[in-house]
Structures are given as C-alpha cells and as structure tokens.
ZANULUM-5802 format. One record per residue (C-alpha): y, x, z; residue in one letter. Coordinates in Angstrom, 1 decimal, always signed. Layout:
residues N
c2/c1/c3/res
Y/X/Z/A;
...
end
This chain:
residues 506
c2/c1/c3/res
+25.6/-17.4/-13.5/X;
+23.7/-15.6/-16.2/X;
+20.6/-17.6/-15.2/X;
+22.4/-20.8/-15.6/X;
+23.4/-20.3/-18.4/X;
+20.3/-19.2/-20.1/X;
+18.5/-22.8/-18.4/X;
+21.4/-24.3/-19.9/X;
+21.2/-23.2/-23.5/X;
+17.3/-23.6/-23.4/X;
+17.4/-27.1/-21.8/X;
+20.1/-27.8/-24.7/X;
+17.9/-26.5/-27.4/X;
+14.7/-28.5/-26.3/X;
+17.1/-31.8/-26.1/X;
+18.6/-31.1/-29.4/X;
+15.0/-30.4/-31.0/X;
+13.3/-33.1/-29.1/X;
+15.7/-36.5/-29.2/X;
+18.3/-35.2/-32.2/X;
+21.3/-34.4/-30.2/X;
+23.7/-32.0/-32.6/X;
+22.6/-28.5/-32.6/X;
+25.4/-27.4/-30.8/X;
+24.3/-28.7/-27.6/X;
+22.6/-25.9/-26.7/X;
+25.4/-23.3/-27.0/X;
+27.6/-25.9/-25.3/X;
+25.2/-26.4/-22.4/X;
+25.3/-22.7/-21.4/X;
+28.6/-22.1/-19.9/X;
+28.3/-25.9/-17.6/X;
+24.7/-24.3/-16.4/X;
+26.8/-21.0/-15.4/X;
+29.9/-22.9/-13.8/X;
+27.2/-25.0/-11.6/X;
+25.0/-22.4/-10.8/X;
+28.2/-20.2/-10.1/X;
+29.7/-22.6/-8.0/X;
+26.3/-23.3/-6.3/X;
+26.0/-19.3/-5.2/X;
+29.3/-19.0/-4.3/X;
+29.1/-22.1/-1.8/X;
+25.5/-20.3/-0.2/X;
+27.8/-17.4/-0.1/X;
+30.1/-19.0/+2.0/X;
+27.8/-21.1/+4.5/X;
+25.6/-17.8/+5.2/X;
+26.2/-16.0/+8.5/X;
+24.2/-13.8/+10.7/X;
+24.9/-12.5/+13.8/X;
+22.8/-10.9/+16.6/X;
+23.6/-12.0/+20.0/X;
+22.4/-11.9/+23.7/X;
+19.1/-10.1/+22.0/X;
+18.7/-12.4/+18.9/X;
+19.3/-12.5/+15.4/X;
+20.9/-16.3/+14.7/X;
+20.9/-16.8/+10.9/X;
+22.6/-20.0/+9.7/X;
+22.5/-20.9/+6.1/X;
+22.1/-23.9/+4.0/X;
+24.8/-25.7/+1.4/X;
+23.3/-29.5/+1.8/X;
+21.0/-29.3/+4.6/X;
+22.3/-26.9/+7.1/X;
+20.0/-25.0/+8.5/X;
+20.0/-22.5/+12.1/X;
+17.3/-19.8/+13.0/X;
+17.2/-17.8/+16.2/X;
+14.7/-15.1/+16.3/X;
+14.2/-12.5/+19.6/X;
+14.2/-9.5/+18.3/X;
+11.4/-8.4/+20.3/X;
+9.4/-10.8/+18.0/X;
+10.2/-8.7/+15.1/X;
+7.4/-7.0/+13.8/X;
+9.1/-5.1/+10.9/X;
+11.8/-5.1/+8.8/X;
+12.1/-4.3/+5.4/X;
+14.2/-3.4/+2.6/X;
+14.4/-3.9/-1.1/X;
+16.4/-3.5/-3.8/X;
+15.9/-5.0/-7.4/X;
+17.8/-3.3/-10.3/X;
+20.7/-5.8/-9.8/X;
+20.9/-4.9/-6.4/X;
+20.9/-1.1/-7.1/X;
+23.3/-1.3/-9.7/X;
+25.8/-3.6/-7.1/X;
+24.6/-1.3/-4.3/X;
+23.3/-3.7/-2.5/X;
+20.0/-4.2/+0.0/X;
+17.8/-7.4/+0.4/X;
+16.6/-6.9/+4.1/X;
+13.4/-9.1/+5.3/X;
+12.9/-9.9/+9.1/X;
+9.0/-10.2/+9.5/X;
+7.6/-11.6/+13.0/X;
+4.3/-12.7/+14.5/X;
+3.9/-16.0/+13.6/X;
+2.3/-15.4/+10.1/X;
+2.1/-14.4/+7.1/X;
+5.8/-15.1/+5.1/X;
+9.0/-13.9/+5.8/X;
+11.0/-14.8/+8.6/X;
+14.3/-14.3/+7.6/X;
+16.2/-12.5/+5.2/X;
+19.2/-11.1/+4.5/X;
+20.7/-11.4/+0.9/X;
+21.9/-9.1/+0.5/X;
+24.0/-6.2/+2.4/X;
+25.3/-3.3/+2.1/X;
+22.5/-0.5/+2.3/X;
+24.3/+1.3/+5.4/X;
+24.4/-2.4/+7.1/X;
+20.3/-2.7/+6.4/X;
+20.2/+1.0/+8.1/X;
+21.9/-0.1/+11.0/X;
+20.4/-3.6/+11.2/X;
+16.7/-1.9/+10.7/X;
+17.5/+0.7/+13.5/X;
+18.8/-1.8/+16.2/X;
+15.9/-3.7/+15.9/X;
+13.5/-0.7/+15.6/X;
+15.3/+0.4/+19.3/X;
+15.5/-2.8/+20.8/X;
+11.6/-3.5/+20.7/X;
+10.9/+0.0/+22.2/X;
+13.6/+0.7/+24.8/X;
+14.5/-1.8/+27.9/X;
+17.4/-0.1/+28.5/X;
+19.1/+0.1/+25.3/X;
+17.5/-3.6/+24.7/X;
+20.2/-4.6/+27.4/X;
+22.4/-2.6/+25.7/X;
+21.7/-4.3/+22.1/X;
+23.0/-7.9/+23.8/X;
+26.7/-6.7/+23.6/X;
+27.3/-9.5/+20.7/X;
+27.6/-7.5/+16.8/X;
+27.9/-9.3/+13.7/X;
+29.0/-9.7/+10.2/X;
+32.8/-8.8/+10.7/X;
+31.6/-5.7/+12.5/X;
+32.9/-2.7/+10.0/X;
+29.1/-1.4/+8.5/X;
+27.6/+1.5/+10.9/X;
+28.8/+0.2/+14.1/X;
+27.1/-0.1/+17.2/X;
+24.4/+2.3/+18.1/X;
+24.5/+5.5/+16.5/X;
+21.7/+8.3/+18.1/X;
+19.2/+8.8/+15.5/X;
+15.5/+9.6/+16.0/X;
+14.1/+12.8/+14.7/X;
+12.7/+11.7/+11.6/X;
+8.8/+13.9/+10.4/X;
+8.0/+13.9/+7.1/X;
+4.3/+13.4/+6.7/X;
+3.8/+12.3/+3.0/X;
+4.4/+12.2/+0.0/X;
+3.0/+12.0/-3.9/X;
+3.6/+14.3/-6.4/X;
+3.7/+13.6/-10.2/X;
-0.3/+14.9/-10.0/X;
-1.1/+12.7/-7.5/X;
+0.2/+9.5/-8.4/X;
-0.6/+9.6/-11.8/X;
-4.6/+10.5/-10.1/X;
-4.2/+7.3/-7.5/X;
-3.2/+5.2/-10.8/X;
-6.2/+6.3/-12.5/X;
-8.8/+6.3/-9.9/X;
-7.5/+2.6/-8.4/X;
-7.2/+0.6/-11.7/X;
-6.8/-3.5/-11.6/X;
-9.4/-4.8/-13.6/X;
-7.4/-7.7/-13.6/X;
-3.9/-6.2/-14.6/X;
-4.7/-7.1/-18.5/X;
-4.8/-10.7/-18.1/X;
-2.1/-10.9/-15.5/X;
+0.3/-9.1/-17.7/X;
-0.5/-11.7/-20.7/X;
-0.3/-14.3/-18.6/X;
+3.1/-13.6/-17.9/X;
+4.4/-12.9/-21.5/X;
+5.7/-15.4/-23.4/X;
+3.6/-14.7/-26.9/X;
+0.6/-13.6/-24.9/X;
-1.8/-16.1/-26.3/X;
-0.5/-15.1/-29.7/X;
-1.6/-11.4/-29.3/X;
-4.7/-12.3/-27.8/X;
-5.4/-14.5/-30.8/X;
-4.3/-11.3/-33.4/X;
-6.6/-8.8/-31.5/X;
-9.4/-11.3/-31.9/X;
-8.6/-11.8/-35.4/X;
-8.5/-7.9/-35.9/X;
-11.7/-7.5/-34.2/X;
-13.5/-10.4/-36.3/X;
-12.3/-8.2/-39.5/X;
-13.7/-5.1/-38.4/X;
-17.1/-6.6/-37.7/X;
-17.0/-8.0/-41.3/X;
-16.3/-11.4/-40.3/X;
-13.4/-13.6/-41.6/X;
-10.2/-13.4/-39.4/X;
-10.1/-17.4/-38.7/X;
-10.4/-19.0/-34.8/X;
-13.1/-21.4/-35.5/X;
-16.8/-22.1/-34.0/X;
-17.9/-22.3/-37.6/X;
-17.2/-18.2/-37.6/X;
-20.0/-17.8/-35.2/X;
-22.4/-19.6/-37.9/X;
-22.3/-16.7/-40.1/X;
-22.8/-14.1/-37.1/X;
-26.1/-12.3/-36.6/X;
-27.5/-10.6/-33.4/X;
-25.9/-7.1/-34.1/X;
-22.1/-8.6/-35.0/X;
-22.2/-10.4/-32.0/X;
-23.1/-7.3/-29.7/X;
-20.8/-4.8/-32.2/X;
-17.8/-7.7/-31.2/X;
-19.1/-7.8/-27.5/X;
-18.7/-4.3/-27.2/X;
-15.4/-4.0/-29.5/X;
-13.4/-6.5/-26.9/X;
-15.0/-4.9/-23.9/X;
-14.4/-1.5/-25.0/X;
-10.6/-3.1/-25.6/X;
-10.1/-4.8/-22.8/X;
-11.3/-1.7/-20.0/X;
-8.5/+0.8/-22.0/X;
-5.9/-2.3/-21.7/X;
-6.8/-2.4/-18.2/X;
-6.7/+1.3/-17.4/X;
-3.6/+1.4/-19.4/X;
-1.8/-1.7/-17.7/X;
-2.7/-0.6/-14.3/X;
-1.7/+3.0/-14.7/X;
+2.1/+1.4/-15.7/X;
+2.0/-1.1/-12.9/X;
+0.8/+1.7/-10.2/X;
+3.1/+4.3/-11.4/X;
+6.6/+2.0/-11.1/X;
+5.4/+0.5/-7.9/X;
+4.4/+3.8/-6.2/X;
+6.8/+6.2/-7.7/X;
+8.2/+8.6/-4.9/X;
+6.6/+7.4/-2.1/X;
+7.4/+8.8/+1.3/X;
+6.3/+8.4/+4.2/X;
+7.8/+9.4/+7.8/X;
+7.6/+9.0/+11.5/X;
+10.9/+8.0/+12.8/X;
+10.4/+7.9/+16.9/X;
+7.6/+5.7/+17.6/X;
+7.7/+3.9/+14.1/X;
+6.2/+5.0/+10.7/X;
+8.5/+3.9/+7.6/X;
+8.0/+4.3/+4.2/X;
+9.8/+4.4/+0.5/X;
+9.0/+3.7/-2.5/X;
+9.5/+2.2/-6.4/X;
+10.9/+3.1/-9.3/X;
+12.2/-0.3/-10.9/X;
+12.6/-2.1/-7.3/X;
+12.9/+0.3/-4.3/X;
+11.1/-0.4/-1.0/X;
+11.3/+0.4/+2.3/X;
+10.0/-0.6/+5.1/X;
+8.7/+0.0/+9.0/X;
+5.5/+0.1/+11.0/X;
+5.6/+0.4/+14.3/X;
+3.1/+1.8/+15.6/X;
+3.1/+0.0/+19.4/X;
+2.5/-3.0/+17.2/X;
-0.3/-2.2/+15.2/X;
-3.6/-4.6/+15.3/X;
-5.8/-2.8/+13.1/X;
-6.5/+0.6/+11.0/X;
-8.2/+0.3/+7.6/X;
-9.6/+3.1/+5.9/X;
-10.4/+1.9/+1.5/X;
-12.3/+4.0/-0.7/X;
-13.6/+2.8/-4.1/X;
-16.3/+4.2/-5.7/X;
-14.1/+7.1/-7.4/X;
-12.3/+7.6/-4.4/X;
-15.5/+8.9/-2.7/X;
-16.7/+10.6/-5.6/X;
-13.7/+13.1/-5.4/X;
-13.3/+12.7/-1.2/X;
-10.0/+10.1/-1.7/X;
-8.9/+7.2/+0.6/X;
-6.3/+4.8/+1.0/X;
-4.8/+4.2/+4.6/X;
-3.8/+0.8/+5.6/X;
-2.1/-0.5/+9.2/X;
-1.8/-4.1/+10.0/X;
+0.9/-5.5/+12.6/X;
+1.0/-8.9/+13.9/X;
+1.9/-11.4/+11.1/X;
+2.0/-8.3/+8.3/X;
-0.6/-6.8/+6.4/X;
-1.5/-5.0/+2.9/X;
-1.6/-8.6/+1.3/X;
+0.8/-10.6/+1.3/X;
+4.7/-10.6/-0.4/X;
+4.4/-6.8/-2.0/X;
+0.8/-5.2/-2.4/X;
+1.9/-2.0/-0.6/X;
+3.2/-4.0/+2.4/X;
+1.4/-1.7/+5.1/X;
-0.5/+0.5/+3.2/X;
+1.0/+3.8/+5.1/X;
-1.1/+6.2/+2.9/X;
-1.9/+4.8/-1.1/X;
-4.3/+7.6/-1.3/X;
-4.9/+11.4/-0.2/X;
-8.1/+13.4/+0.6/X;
-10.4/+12.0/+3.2/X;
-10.3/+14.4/+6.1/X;
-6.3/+13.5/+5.6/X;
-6.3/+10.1/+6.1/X;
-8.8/+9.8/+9.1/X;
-6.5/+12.5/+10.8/X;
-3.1/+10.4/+10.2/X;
-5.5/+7.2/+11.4/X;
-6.8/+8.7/+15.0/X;
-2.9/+10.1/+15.3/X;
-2.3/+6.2/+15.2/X;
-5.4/+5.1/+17.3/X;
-7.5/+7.4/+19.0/X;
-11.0/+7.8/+18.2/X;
-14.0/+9.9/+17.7/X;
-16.2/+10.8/+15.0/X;
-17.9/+7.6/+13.6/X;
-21.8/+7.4/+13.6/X;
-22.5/+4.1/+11.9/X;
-25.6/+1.9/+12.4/X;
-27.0/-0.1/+9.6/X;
-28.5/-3.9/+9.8/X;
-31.7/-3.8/+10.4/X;
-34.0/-3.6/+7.4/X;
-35.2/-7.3/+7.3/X;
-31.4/-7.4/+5.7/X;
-32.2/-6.0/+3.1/X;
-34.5/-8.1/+2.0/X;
-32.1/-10.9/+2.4/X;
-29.8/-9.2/+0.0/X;
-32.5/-8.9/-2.2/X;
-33.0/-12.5/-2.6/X;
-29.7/-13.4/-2.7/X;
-29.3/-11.1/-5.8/X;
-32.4/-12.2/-7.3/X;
-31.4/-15.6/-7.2/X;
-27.8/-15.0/-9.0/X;
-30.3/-13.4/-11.4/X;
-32.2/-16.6/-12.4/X;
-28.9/-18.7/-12.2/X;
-27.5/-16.2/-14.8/X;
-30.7/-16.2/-17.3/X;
-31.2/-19.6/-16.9/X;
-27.8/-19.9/-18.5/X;
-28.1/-17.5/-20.8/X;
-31.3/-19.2/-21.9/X;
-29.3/-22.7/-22.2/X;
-26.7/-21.6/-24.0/X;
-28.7/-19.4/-26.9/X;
-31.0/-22.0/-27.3/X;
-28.0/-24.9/-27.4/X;
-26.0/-23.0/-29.1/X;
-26.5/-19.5/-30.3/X;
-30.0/-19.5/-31.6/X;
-30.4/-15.9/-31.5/X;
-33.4/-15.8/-29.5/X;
-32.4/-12.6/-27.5/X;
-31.7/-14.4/-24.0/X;
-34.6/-12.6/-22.5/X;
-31.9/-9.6/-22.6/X;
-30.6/-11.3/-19.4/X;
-34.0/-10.4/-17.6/X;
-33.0/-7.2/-16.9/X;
-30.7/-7.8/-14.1/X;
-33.8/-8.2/-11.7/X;
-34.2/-4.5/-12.2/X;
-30.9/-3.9/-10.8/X;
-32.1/-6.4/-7.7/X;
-33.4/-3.5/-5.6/X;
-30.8/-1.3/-5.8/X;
-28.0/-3.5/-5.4/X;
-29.8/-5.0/-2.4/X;
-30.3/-1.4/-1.0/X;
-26.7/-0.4/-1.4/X;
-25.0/-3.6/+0.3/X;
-27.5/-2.9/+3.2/X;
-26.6/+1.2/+3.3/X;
-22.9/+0.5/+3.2/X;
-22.9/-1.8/+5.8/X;
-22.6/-0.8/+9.8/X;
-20.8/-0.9/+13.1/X;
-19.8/+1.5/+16.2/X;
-19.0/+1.2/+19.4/X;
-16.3/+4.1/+19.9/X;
-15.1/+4.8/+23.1/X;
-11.8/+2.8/+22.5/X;
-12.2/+1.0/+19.3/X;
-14.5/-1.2/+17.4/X;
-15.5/+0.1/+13.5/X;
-16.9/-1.9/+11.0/X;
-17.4/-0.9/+7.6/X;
-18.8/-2.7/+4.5/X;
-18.5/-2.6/+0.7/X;
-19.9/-0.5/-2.1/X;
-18.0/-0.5/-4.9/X;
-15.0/-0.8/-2.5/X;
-15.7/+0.3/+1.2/X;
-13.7/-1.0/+3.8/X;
-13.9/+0.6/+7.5/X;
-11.4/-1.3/+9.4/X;
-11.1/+0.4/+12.6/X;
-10.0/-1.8/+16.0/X;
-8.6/-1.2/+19.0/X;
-10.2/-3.2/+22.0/X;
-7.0/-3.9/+23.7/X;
-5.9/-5.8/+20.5/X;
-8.9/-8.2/+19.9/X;
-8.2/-11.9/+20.5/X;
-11.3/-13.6/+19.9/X;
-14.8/-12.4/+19.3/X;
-17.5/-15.2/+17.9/X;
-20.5/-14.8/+16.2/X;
-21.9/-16.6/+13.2/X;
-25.9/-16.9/+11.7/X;
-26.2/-19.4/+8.4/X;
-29.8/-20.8/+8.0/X;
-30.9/-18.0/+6.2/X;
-29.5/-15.9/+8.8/X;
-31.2/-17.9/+11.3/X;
-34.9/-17.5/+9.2/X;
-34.7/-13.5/+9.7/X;
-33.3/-14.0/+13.5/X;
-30.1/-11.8/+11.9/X;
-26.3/-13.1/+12.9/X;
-22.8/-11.7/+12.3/X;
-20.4/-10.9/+15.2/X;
-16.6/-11.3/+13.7/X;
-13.2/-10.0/+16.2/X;
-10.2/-11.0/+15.2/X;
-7.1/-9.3/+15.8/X;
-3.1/-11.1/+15.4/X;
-3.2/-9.3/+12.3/X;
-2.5/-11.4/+9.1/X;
-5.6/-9.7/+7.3/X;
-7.3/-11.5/+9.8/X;
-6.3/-15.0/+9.0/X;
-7.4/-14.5/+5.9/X;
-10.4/-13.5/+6.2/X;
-10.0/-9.3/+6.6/X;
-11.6/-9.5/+10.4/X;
-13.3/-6.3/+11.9/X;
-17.4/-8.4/+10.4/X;
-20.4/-6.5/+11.9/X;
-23.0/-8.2/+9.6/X;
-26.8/-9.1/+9.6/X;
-27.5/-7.8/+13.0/X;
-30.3/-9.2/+15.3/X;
-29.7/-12.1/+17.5/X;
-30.1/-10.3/+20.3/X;
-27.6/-7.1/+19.7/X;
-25.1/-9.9/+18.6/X;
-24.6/-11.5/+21.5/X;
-24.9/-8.1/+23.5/X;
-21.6/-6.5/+21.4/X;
-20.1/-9.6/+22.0/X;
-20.6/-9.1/+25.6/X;
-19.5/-5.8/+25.8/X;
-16.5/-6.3/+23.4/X;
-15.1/-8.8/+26.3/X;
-16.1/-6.3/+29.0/X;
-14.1/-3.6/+27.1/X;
-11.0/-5.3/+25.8/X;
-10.4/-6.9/+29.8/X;
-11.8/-3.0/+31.0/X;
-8.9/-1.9/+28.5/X;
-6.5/-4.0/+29.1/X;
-6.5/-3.6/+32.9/X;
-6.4/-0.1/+32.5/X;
-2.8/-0.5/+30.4/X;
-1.7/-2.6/+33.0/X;
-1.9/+0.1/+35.9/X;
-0.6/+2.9/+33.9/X;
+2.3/+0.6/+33.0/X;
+2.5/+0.1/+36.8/X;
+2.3/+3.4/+37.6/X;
+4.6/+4.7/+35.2/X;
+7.2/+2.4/+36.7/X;
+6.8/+3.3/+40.1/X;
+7.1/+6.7/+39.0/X;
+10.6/+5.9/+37.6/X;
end
C-alpha cells in the first residue's frame, strides 16, 4: 500500500506539472494507488498456496493468470532464507527453493513464519539425504499444518566459523569494489548532481573556474591537467574504499557458518539477514580466491558451487562458505569437503609467455595510438609519448599471467588456477565433470598451444567460471582430456560398487 501510494502521488505530480491538471492531483492520486495496490496484494494473498505432497512441493499462485509448479524435492539444491527489514520487523521469512535447472530461483515462498522456513528448510534438507525418511516425508503437510509440525529430530549442528569485528572490518578492507563508487551514484537520485559539485570543487582547487564547459580545458596547462587527474583519482580510490567497506560490512555482518548433518549452512547481514544451505553431496566445484592483498597477508575466500547455484548470481555471497580466513584454513575446510592432496602446479609452457607478451604489447599500441589522437585533436599538450611507458610494463605483466597460470592432476580431482591480481583455483571432482572439450584460437594454433575447459552442472560454469587449463601444448591437451574421461568413468564406476556394496551390506 505504501508503495502505491507513493507511485500515485508522484505519477499525479508529473501529470499536474506536465499537462496542467490542478495541483491537487497528486495528493489525491495517492490513497487510489494504495487501495489498488492493497487490493492487488491482498488478492495474491489469497490465490497463494503451497503444499508438499507425495514428495513434492506444489506451489500455486497467480491473480490473472494462474499459475501451478510441482517441484521433487530431490531436485532441490538449496534453500534459502531472507529477511528484509520489513520482514524482520513483521517477523517474517522469504524462503527461496533453488534447483538444478539454472541459475534463478525456483520458487519462493513470500513470506512465512521463520519457524515454518525452519521446518520447510529441514524437510527438504532430510528428504534429499535419507530414503527412508524420504518415504516418510510423502505423508501429505501443508499450509493449515500448525508451524513445527512433521519431523522433528535435529542434526547435531558444528560450528566452524565465524567473523569477528577485527576480521570483518580486515575482509572489507583487503576485498574493496573498485566499482562500489559508481554503483552507489548510480542509484541515488541526485548523483549526477554531486558528481558535477565534486568536479566543480576540484576545478577550484586547481585554480580553474568552477563552470562544466570544454572551454575550461582551453585555459588548462600540462601540470593542471595531471594535479586534476590525480585530485579525482586520489577521490575516487577513498570513495571506493570507503563505499565498499559500508557495503561489505552490512552484508557480512555476523557471519556464521555450520555443518548441520551432511549440509553446511550459513547466516549472515545486518540490514537483510540471510541464510542459507550447501549440501555438500551436491557440490560441483571448490573455489579457492585470493587477491593480491589476500596473499600478501596469507587470506583466502572459500567458495562451493551446487548444481544451478553459485557465488554469482541473486546475492553475491550465495555460496561463498568462507568470505575470508587464513590460507592454511580454508584449504583444510575445502579437502574436509573434497578430498585432495597437496597441489603441485604446472605452468604453460614458456612459448605462452610470449603470447601474453604480444597480446599486452598490442593493447599498448592501441592505447598510445589513442592517446596520440586525442592530444593532437584535442588536447594539444604534446605529452602523449607519456603513454609509451606501458611497454615497460609488457614483460612483466606477460610473466605474471604465465606464473599464475597451471593445472594438476590430483588423485581425485582436477585443479586449475589462474589470475594475478585475483587468483582463482577452482578445485574439481572427477565424478562431477560433464563434458571436457578443448579449444586453440589461431594464435593458439601458431605456437601449437590449446586450452582444455571441464565443465561441471555448476552455474559458475554456464557462465563462463569452468575448471580452464590454459596455453598447454597440443599434445598434453588432448592427453588430459583423455585421461579426464578415463578418470571420471574410473570414478564413477567405483561409486557405483560401493553404493552396491553398501546395500547388500544392509
């Protein structure tokens, strides 16, 4: 109701301002917005069920177009819960279904109470990793069920992290959003207007007059221009660190994060609270991030990926089972979740290197052939030659992407890592790889150099977050893809007789 009747009083105002309707249009147009709105939400009220039955949740919904879902719920990968301030203040709990069939939410529930997301959360949790009690979960529950009803045994429930004030505030620091600043502005109604007051501030302090105009820059020489560089730089880097420090600490404030039987779930949140499961018979791939001052102090950030849910998609912390702790931590929290031994990369050969090198070199040229353009078009200051020294930083760039780049062949996963300023090591088992291709561009194909790509069900992977060995030879590529087939069936058929066995056994 309250957001119909702000559309309505701002829908009145722009008609009264735009075609001279009386100016008490607006006003007037605010309490029919909150009656229709109103009425609209109590109607969706009404025509919502849920119900879970024989084995699957049914959700019906829909006031024009009526729609019905019916989801197994041994297709449900997670489920989580949220609650916005609203919701806190009404006690209530927005609970997301999340399945295998991609990235967005499957269902959700709008919201209930938080001892009926509990019990909903746990049902499914027991279903997907018990036979017996999943017979047991078909006796038919629902809506007019009296909240905490049906199955009430409890797993023992290990705490195994959690942030402190000093670490949180540390994880805000050392993982700043270069991109936070412009985000935030984006979002803000006057935003353009204080962009356009700290430019005018800055053109005063570099003795220039405070007006937005191209005809400013006429009166600019070479060291005003660098001082008001360096001013909005400067600027924009403590914005930054200052905007992401905000956004980091209200989205990760008291995390948690426990084992609860086979399943890892987590809290978090200060404005909006989160929770959330992994389970770990579902997970598709372990990911291991450091930036660059993550492996200056030994920090690292543990994500796990499930089938159709990953550290991307509707919350940035969806997955992300660890936001940061020391090293030696994380990779003992990751082989509790996967097996695996001690990792002994091997690089590209060194014929990649070179490649990288003459990729860089030719983003150099592109960059001081514009620069060149546009100060001889436009500026006129005559130091575009300033741009020529980002060939000295060729070699080295080169050098790192190739030393930061490698693959292993564990005894039952598959570990890639890549990235300097932001290493990834994605760690995968070979049970859970679904296809394995390889790829070589032309200039791969010059330097007889390909790249061997598995994907896993994992959403990281459909967008582009596979396990990548790059720039290896020809040769070694389409051996690891051999023996990535010959492990994953070896694997597989392995899981199948101790399932087998196990049975018999029962």
């Amino acid at each position: 109701m309250v957001q119909g009747a702000v559309f309505g009083f701002f829908v009145g105002t722009a008609l009264a301002g735009t075609i001279g309707l009386p100016s008490w249009v607006g006003p007037a147009l605010a309490p029919l917005g909150a009656t229709v709105t109103g009425g609209f939400a109590l109607v969706r009220y009404y025509r919502f069920r849920y119900a879970i039955t024989g084995g699957t949740l049914a959700v019906e919904s829909g006031v024009f177009a009526r729609q019905s879902r019916e989801i197994p719920l041994g297709r449900i990968q997670n489920v989580d819960l949220r609650q916005g301030v609203v919701n806190r203040l009404l006690g209530l709990t927005v609970v997301d279904f999340e399945t295998a069939g991609g990235s967005t939410t499957e269902a959700s529930l709008d919201a209930v109470a938080p001892e009926e997301a509990d019990r909903l959360r746990r049902l499914v949790q027991r279903y997907g990793r018990d036979s017996d009690e999943r017979d047991a979960a078909t006796t038919e529950t629902s809506t007019d069920e009296p909240a905490g009803s049906g199955p009430t045994e409890h797993d023992e429930v290990t705490d195994l992290f959690a942030f402190s004030w000093r670490d949180l505030l540390t994880y805000a620091v050392v993982s700043v959003r270069p991109a936070a600043p412009v985000l935030t502005l984006a979002g803000l109604p006057l935003g353009g207007d204080l962009v356009a007051a700290v430019v005018r501030f800055n053109l005063t302090l570099v003795g220039a007059e405070p007006a937005l105009t191209p005809s400013v820059l006429d009166t600019f020489g070479p060291p005003r221009l660098v001082a008001l560089a360096l001013l909005t730089l400067v600027q924009f880097l403590l914005t930054a660190l200052l905007v992401s420090v905000v956004l980091t600490v209200v989205e990760y404030y008291d995390f948690r994060l426990f084992r609860e039987g086979d399943d890892l779930r987590y809290q978090r949140g200060l404005v909006r609270r989160y929770s959330g499961t992994i389970p770990l018979s579902k997970v598709q791939t372990v990911t291991v991030k450091e930036n660059v001052l993550m492996r200056r102090f030994g920090l690292a950030t543990l994500v796990v990926e499930t089938a159709g849910y990953s550290g991307g998609n509707q919350q940035s912390a969806q997955g992300v089972a660890v936001p940061m702790a020391p090293r030696e931590e994380v990779y003992e929290l990751a082989r509790d979740i996967e097996p695996f031994g001690t990792f002994e990369f091997e690089r590209p050969p060194t014929r990649a290197r070179r490649r990288y090198a003459f990729r860089f070199a030719f983003v150099a040229t592109v960059l001081t052939g514009v620069g060149y353009a546009v100060d001889t078009f436009g500026l006129g200051t005559g130091f575009w030659w300033v741009l020529l020294g980002l060939f000295v930083l060729v070699p080295p760039a080169a050098h790192f992407r190739w030393r930061h780049r490698g693959f292993v062949l564990d005894d039952d996963v598959l570990a890639t890592r890549s990235g300097f300023w932001s290493q990834t090591t994605r760690i995968v088992p070979y049970y859970r790889v679904q296809t394995v291709f390889v790829g070589r561009s032309p200039f791969q194909r010059r330097r007889d150099l390909a790249t061997v790509t598995a994907d896993t069900a994992s959403t990281a992977s459909i967008f582009g977050g596979s396990a990548t060995v790059y720039d290896v030879d020809e040769a070694t590529a389409s051996d690891l893809r051999a023996e990535l087939r010959r492990r994953l069936y070896t694997d597989l058929l392995a899981r199948k007789r101790a399932r087998l066995t196990a049975s018999d056994n029962e």
